[in-house]
C-alpha positions, -999 to +999 in steps of 0.1 A: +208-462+179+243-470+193+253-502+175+234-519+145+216-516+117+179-510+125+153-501+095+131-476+117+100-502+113+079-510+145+048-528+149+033-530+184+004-547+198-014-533+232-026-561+253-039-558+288-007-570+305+022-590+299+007-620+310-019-619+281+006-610+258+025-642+269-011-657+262-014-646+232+020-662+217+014-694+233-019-696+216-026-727+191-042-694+167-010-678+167+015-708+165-004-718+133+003-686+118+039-679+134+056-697+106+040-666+082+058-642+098+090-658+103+092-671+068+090-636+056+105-609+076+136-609+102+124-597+133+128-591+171+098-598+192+101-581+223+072-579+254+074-545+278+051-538+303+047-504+312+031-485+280+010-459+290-025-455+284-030-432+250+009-435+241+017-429+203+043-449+186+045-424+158+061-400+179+085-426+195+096-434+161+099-400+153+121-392+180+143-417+174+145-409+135+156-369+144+178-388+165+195-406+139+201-381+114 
């Protein structure tokens, strides 16, 4: 982290590609229970393509912790 304040907290969701992903947040299920989320927490929603199969978050956040101090 260069700039910021960010609270180490990740949440990620696999989907078979972007395009599902995109799906998925477009979905009447998901806009009915969007306002739950927003209401609550301040987030960033970000889609990436590119994850690799079996790739652990955990470690990621790790990482990036050590890397923080």
């Amino acid at each position: 982290m260069k700039e910021g304040k960010w609270p180490g907290h990740v949440v990620m969701i696999a989907f078979p590609d972007a395009r599902h992903a995109h799906d998925w947040w477009d979905s009447p299920a998901y806009q009915d229970i969007a306002p739950l989320r927003s209401r609550h927490i301040d987030s960033d929603i970000v889609i990436v393509e590119g994850v690799a199969e079996g790739y652990d978050p955990r470690s990621t956040a790790q990482a990036m912790r050590e890397q923080l101090g």
